[in-house]
C-alpha positions as CSV (number, residue, x, y, z in Angstrom):
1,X,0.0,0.0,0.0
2,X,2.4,2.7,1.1
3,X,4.2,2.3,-3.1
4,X,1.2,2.6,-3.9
5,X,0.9,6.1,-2.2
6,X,4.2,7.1,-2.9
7,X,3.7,5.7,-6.6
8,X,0.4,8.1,-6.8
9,X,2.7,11.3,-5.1
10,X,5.0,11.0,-7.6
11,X,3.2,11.2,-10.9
12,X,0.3,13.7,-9.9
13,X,2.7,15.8,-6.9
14,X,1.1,17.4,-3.6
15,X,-2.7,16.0,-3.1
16,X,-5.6,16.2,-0.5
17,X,-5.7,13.1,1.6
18,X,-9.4,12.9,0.2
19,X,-8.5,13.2,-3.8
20,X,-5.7,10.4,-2.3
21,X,-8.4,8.0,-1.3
22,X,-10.6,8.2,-4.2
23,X,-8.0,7.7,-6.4
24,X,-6.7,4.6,-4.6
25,X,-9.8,3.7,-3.2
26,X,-8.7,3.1,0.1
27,X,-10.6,4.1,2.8
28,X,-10.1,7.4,4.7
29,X,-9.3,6.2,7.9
30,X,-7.1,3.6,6.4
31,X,-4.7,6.1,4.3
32,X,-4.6,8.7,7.0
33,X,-2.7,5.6,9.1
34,X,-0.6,4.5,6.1
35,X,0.3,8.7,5.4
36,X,1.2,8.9,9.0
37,X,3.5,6.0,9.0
38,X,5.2,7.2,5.7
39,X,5.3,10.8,7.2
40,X,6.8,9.2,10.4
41,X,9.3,7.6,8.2
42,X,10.4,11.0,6.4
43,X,9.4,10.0,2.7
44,X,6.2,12.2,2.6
45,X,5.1,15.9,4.2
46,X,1.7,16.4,5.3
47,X,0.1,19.8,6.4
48,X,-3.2,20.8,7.7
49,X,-5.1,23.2,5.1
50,X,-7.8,24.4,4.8
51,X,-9.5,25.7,1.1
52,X,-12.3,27.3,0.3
53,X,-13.7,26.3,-3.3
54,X,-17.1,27.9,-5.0
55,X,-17.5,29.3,-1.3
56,X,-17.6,25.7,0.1
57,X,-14.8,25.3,3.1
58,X,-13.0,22.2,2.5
59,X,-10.5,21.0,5.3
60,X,-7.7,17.9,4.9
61,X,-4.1,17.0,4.9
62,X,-2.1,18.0,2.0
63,X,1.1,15.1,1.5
64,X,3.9,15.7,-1.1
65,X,6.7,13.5,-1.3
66,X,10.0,14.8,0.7
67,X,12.7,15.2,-1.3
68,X,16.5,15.6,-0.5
69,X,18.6,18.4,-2.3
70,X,20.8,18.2,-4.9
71,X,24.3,18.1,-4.1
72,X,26.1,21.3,-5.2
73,X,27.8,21.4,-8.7
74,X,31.6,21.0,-9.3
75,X,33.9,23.7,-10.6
76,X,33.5,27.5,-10.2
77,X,30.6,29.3,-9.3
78,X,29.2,32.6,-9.9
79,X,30.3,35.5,-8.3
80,X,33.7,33.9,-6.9
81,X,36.2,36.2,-5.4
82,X,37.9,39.0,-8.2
83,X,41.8,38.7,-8.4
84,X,43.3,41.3,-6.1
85,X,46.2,42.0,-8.1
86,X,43.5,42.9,-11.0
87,X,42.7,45.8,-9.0
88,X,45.8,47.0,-7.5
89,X,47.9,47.6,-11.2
90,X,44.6,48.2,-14.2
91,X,45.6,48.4,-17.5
């Protein structure tokens, strides 16, 4: 179940716990349990929100996979240190 979830996270991104369970068609109950253990675990991020749609509040958890960052690039970067021997003799 929980590859299922994460499966599901990763082709369609953040999602309600509600759009979630439809999708799946697991039961409410049941995927708020599995999104707790996968939250517990660090691979997914859930929030409380709240959204108001055609005037209609709509409360729920929003989960999006974690994701660790990239590792920086090799070589220079941008807006490295200037020579200081540049500026002492211009030409």
């Amino acid at each position: 179940m929980n590859a299922s979830i994460l499966d599901y996270l990763k082709a369609n991104g953040e999602q309600l716990d509600v759009d979630m369970s439809a999708a799946l068609r697991i039961p409410l109950p049941q995927l708020k349990t599995l999104v707790e253990q996968l939250s517990a675990s660090g691979d997914v991020i859930c929030c409380h929100v709240t959204r108001f749609i055609d005037g209609k509040k709509i409360e729920g958890t929003s989960c999006r996979l974690s994701c660790d960052l990239p590792a920086p690039s090799r070589g220079r970067k941008p807006g490295g240190r200037k020579d200081a021997a540049a500026d002492v003799f211009p030409e």
